[in-house]
MARBA-3410 file (N, C-alpha, C, O; in Angstrom, 1 decimal):
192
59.9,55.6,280.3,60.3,55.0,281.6,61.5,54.2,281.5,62.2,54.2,282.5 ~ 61.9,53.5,280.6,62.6,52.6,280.0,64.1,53.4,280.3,65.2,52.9,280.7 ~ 64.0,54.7,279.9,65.6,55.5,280.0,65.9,55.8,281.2,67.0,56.0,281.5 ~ 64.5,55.9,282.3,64.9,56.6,283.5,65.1,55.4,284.3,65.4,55.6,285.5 ~ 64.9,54.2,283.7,65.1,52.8,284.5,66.7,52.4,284.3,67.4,51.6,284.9
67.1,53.5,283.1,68.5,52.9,282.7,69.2,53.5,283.2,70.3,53.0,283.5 ~ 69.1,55.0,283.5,69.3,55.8,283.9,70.0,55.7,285.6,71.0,56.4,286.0 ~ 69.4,54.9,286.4,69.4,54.6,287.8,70.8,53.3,287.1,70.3,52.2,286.8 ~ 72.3,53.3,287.0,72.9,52.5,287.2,73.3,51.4,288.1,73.8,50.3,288.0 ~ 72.8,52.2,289.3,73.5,51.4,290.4,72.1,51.2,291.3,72.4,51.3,292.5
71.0,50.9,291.1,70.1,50.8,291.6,69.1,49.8,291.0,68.3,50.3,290.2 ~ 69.1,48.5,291.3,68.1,47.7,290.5,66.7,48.1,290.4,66.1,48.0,291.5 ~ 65.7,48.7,289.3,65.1,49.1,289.5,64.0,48.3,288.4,64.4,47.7,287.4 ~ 62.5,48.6,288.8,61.9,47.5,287.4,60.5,48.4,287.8,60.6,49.0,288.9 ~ 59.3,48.5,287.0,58.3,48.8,286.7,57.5,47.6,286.6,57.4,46.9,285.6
56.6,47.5,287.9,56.0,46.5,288.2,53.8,46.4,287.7,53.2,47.5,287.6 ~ 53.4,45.4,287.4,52.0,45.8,287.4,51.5,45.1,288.6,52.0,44.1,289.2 ~ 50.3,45.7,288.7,49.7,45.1,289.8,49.6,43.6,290.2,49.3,43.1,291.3 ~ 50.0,42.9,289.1,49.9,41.4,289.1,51.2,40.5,289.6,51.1,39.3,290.1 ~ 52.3,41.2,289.6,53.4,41.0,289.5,54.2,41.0,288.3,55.3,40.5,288.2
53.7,41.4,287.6,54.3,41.1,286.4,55.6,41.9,286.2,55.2,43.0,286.5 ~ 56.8,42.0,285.8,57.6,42.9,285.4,57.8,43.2,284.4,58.2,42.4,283.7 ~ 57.5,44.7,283.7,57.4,45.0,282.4,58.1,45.5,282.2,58.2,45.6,281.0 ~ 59.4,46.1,283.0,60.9,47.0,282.3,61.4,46.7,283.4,60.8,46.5,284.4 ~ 62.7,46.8,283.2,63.6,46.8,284.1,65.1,47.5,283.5,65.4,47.7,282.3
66.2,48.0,284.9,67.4,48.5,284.1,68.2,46.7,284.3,67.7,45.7,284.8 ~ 69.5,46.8,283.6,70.6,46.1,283.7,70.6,45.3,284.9,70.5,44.1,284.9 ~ 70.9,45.9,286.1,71.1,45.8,287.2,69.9,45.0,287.7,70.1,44.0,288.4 ~ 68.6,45.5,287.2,67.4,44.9,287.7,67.5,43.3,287.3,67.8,42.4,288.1 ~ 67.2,43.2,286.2,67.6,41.9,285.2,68.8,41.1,285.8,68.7,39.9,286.2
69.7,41.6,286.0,70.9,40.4,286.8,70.6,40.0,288.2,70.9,38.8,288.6 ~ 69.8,41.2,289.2,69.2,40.5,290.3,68.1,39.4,290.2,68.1,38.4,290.9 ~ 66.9,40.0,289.1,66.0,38.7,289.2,66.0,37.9,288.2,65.0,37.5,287.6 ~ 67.6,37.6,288.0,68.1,36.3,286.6,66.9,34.9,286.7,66.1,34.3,285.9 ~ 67.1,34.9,288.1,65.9,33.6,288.3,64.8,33.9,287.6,64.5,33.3,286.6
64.0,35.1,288.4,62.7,35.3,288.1,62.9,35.4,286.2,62.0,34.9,285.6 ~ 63.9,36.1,285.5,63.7,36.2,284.0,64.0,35.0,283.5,64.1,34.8,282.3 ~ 64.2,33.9,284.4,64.9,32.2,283.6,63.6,31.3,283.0,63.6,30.3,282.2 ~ 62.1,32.0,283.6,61.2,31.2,283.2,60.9,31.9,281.7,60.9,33.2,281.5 ~ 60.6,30.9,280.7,60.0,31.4,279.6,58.7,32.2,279.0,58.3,32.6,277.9
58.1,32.4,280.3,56.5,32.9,280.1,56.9,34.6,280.1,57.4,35.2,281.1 ~ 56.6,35.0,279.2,56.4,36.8,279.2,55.0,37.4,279.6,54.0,36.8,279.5 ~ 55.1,38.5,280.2,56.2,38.7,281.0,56.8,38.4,281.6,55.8,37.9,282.2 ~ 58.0,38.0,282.6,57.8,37.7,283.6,57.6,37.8,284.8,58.3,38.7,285.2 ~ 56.9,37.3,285.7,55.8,37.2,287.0,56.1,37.0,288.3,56.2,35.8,288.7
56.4,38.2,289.3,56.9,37.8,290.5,56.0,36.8,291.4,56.6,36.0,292.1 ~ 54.8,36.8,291.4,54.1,35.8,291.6,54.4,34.3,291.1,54.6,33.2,291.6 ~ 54.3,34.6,290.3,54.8,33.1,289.0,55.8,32.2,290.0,55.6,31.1,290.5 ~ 57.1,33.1,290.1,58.3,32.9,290.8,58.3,32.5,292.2,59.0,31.7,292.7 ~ 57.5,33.0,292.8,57.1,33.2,294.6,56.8,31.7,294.6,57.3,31.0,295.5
55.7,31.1,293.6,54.8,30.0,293.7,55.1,28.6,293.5,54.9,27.5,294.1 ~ 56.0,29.1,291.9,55.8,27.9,291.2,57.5,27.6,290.9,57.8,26.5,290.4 ~ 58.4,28.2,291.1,60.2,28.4,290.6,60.4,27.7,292.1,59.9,28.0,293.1 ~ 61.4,26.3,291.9,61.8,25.7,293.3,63.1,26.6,293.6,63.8,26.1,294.5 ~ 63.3,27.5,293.3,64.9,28.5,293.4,63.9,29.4,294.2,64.7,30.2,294.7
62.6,29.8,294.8,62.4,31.1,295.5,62.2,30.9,296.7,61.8,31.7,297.5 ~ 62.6,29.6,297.0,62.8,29.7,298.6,64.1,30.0,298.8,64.3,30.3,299.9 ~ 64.8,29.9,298.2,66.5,30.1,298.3,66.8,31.7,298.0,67.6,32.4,298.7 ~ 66.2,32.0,297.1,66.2,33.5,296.5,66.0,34.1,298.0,66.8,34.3,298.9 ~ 64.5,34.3,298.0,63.9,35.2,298.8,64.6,34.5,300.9,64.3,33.4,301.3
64.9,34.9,301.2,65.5,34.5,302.3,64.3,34.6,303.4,64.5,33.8,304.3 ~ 63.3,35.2,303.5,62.0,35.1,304.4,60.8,34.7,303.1,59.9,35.5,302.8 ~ 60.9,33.8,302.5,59.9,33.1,301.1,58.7,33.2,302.5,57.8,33.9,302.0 ~ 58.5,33.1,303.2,57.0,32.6,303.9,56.3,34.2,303.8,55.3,34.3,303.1 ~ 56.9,35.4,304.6,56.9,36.9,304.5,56.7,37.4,303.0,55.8,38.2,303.0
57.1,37.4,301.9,57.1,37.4,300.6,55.9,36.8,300.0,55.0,37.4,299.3 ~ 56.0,35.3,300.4,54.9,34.8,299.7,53.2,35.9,300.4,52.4,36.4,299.7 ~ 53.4,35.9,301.8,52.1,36.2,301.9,51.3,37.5,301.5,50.1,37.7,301.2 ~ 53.1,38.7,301.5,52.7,39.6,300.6,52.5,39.9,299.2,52.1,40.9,298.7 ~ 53.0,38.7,298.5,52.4,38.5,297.1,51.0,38.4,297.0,50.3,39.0,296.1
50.6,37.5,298.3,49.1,37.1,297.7,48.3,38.6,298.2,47.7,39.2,297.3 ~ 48.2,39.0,299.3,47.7,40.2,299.5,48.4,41.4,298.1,47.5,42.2,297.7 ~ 49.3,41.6,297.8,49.2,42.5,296.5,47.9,42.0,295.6,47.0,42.8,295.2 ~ 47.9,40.6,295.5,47.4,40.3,294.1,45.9,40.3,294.7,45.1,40.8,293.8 ~ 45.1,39.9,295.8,44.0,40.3,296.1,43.7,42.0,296.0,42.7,42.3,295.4
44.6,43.2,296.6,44.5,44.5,296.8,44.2,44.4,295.1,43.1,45.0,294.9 ~ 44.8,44.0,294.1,44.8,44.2,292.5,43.6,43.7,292.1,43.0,44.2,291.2 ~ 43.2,42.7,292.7,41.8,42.1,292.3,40.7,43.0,293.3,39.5,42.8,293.0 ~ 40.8,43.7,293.9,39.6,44.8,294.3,40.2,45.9,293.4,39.7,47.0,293.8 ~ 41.0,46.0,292.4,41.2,47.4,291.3,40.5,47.2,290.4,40.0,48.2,289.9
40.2,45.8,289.9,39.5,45.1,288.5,39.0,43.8,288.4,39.4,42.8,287.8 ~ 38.1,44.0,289.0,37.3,42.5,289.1,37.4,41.7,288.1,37.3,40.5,288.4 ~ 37.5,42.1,286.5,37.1,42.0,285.4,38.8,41.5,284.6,38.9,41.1,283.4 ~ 39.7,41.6,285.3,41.2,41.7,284.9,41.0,40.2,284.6,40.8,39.5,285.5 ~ 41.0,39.7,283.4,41.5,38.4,282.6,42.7,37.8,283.0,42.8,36.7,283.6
43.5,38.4,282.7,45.0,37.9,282.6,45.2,37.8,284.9,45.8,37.0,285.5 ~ 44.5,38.7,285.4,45.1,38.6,286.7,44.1,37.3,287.2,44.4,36.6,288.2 ~ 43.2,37.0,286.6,42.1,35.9,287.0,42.9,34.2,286.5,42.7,33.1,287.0 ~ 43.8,34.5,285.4,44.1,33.3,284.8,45.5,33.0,285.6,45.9,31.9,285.5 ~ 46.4,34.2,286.5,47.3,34.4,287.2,46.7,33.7,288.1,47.5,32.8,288.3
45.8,33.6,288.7,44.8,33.1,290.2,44.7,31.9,289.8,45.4,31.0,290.3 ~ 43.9,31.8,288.9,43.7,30.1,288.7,45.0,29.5,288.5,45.0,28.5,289.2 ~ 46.2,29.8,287.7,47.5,28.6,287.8,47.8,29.1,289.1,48.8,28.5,289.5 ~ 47.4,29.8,290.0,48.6,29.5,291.1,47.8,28.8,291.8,48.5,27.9,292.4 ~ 46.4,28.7,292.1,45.3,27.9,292.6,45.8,26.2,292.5,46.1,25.4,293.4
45.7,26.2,291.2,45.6,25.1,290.7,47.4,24.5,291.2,47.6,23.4,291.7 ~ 48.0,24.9,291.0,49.5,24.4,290.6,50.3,24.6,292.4,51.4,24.1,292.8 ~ 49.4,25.2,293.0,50.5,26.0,294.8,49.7,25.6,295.8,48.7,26.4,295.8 ~ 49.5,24.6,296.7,49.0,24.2,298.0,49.2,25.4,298.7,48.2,25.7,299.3 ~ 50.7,26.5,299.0,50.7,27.2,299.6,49.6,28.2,299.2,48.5,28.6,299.7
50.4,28.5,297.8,49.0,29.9,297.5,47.6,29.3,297.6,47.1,30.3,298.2 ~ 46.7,28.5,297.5,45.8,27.9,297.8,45.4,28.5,298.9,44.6,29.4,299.0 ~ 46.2,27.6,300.5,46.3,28.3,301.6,46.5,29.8,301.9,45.8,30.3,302.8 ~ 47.1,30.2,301.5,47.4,32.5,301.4,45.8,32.6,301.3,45.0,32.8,302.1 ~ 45.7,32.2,299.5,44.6,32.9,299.2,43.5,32.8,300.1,42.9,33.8,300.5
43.2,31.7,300.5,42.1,31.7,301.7,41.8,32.6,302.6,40.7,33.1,302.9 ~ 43.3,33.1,303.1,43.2,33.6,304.3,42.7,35.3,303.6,42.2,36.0,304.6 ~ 42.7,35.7,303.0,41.6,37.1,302.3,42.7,37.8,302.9,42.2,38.7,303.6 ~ 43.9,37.8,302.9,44.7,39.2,303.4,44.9,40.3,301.9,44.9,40.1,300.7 ~ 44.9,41.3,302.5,45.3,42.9,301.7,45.8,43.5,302.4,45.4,43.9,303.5
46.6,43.8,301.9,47.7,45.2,302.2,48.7,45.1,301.0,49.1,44.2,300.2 ~ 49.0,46.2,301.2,50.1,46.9,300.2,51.9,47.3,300.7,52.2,48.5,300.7 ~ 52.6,46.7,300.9,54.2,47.1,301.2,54.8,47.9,300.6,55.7,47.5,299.8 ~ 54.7,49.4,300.8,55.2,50.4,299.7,57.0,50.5,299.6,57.7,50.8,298.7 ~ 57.5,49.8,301.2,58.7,50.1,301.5,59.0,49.2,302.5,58.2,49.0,303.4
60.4,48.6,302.6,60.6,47.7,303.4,62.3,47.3,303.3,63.1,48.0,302.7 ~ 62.5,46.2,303.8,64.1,46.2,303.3,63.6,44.1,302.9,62.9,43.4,303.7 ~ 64.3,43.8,301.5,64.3,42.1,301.5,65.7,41.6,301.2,66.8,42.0,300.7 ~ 65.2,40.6,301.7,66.6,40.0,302.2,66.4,38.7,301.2,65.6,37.8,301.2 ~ 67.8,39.3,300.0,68.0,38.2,298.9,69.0,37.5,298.5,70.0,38.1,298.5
69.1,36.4,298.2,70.1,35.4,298.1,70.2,35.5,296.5,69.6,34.5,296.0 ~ 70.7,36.4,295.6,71.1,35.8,294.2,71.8,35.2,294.2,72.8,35.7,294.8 ~ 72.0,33.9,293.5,73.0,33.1,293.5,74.5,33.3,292.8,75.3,32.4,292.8 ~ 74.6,34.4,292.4,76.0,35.2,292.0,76.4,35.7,292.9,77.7,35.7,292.7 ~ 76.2,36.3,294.0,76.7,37.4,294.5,76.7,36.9,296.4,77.6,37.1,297.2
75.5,36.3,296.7,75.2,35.5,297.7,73.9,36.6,298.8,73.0,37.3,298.3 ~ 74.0,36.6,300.0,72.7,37.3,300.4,73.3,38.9,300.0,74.4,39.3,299.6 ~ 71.8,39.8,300.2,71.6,40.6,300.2,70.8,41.6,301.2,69.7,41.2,301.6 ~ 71.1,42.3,301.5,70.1,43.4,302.3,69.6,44.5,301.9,70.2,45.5,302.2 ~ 68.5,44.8,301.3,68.2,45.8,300.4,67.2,46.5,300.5,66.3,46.2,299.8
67.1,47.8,301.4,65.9,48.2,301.1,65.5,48.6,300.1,66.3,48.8,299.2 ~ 64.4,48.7,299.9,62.9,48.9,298.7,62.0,50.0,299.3,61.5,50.1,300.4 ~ 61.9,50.8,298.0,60.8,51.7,297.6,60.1,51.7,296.7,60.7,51.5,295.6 ~ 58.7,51.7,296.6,57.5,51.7,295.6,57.3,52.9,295.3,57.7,53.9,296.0 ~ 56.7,53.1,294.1,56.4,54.9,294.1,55.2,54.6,292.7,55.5,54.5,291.5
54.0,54.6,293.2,53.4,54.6,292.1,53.3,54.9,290.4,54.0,55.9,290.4 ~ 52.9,54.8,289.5,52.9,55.7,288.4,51.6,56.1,288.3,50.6,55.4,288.6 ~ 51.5,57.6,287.8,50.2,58.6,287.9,49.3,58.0,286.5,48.2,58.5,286.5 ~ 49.7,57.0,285.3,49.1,57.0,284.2,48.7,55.8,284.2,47.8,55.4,283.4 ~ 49.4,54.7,285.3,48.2,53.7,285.5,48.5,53.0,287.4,49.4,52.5,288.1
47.2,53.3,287.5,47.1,52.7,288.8,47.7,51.8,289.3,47.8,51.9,290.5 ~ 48.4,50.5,288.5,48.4,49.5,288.8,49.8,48.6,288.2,50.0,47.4,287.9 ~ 50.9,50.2,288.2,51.8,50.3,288.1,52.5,50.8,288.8,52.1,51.7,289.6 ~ 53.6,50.4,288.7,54.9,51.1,289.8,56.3,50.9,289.4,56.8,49.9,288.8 ~ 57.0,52.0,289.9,58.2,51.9,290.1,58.7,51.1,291.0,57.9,51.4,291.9
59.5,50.1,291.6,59.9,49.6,292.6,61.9,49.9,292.2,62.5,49.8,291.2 ~ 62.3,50.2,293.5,63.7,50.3,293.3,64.2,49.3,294.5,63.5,49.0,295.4 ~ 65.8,49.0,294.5,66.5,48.2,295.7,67.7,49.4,295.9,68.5,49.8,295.1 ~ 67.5,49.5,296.9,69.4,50.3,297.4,70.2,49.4,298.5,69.8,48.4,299.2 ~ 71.2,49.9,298.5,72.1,49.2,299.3,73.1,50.0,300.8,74.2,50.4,300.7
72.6,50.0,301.5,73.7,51.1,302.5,74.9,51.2,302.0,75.6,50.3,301.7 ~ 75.0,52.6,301.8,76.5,52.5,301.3,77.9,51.9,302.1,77.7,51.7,303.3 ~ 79.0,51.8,301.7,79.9,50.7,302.1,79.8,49.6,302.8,80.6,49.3,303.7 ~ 78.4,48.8,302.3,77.6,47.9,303.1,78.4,46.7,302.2,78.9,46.9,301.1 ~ 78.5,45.5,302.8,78.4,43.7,302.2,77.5,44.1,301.5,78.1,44.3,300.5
76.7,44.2,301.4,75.3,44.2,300.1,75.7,45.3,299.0,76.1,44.7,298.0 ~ 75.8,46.6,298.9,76.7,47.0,298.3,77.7,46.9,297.5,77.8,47.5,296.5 ~ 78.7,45.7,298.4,79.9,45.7,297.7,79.4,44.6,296.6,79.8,44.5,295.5 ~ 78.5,43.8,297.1,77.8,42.5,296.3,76.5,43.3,294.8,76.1,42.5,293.9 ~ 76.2,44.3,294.8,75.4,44.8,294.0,76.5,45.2,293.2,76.3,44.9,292.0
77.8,45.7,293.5,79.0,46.0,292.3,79.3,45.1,291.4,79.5,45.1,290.2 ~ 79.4,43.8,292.7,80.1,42.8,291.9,79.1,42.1,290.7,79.4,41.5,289.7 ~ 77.7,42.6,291.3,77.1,41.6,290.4,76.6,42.2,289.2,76.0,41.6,288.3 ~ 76.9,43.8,289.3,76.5,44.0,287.9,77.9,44.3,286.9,77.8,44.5,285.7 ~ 79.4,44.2,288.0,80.3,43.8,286.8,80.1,42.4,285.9,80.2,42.2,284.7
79.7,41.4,287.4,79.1,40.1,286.6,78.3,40.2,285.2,78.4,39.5,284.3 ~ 77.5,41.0,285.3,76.2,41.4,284.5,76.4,41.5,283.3,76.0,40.9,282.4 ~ 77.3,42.7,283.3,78.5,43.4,282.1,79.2,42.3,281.4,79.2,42.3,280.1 ~ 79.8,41.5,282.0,80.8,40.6,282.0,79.7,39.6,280.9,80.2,39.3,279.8 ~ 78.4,39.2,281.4,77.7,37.8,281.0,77.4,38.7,279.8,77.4,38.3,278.6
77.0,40.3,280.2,76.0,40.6,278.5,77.4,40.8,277.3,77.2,41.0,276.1 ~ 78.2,40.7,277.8,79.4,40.5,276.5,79.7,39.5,275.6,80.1,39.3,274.5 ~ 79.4,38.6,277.1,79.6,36.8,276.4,78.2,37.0,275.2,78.4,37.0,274.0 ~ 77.1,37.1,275.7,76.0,37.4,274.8,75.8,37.8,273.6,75.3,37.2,272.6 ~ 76.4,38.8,273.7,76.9,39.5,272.5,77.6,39.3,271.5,77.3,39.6,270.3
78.8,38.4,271.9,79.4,37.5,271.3,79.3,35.9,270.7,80.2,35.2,270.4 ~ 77.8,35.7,270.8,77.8,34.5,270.8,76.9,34.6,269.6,76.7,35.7,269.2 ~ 76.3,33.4,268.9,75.2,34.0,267.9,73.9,33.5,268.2,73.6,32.5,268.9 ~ 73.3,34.2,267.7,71.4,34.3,268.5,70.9,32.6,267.7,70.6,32.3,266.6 ~ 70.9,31.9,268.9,70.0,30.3,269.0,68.6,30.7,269.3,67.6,30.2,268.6
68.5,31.5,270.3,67.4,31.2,271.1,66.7,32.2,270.9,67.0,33.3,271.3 ~ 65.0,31.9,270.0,64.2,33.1,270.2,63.1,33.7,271.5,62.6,32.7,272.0 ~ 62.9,34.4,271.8,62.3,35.1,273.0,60.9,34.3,272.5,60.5,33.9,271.4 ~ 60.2,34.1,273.8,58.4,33.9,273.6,57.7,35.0,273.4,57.8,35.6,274.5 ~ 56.7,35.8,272.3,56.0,37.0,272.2,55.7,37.5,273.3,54.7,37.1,273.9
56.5,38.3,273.8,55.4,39.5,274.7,53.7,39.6,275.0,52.9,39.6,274.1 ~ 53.6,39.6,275.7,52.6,40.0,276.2,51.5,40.9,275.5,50.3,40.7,275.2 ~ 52.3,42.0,275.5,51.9,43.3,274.8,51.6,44.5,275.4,51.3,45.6,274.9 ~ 51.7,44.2,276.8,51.6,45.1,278.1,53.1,46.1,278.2,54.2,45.7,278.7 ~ 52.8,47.2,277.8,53.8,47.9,278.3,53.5,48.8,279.1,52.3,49.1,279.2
54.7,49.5,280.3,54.5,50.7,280.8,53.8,51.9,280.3,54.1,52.4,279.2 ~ 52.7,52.7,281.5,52.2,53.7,281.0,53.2,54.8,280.7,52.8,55.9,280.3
END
């Protein structure tokens, strides 16, 4: 999955689990959600980000719309596996740590957003208009593809170019620099 995510150059694209969690992503994907990958916890957790990152009200440009369909994902995911550990210990820090998610969770919503357009503010490039497609994967339920496009010769567009020359630009500095900083272990969760 990993090649066909790299594969898609101009298309931020990432392989999501039911939890939020992001388990692959291409180039492009990684420079749009720099925020969401700025937290140290592996994987990292679009929920996590929605909840607990003071940058995702600024990110996500409708955070209230977002937030509510986070929590409805993550309930739709909790009627897949009652039994899911890691999605129960997801619930309790957002419980415990989010007055908002607190309030969401209450309200028992589910549904699922396969497609839509979000409106994102990365802080490199400035807003965005992007629609989004989900497309399940057939080898685990509780995964997916999610991609962003951009109308072509759109302001959002021209800002998806810029930000993955940005991208190019930062992974060189990277490359060039020498490795300080070690990654936190994985998870261990990979794509089906």
């Amino acid at each position: 999955m990993q090649r066909v995510l790299d594969s898609m150059a101009g298309t931020p694209a990432f392989i999501l689990s039911g939890r939020g969690d992001i388990l692959a992503a291409n180039h492009l994907g990684r420079a749009l959600f720099s925020l969401v990958y700025a937290d140290p916890v592996r994987p990292p957790n679009n929920a996590r980000f929605v909840f607990l990152s003071p940058h995702a009200t600024e990110f996500f440009r409708h955070w209230d719309e977002v937030a509510n369909d986070t929590v409805a994902m993550l309930r739709a995911e909790a009627g897949r596996d009652l039994y899911d550990r890691r999605l129960t210990d997801l619930i309790g820090e957002l419980s415990t740590r989010s007055e908002e998610f607190r309030r969401r969770w209450a309200a028992h919503s589910v549904r699922m957003h396969t497609t839509g357009v979000k409106l994102l503010h990365p802080p490199v490039v400035g807003d965005l208009d992007l629609p989004f497609e989900t497309f399940p994967l057939p080898d685990g339920p509780s995964q997916f593809l999610l991609t962003y496009t951009a109308e072509p010769a759109s302001p959002s567009q021209d800002a998806l170019n810029l930000l993955a020359s940005w991208a190019a630009t930062n992974d060189d500095i990277e490359r060039s620099a020498p490795d300080n900083d070690s990654q936190p272990a994985d998870s261990g969760e990979t794509p089906d």
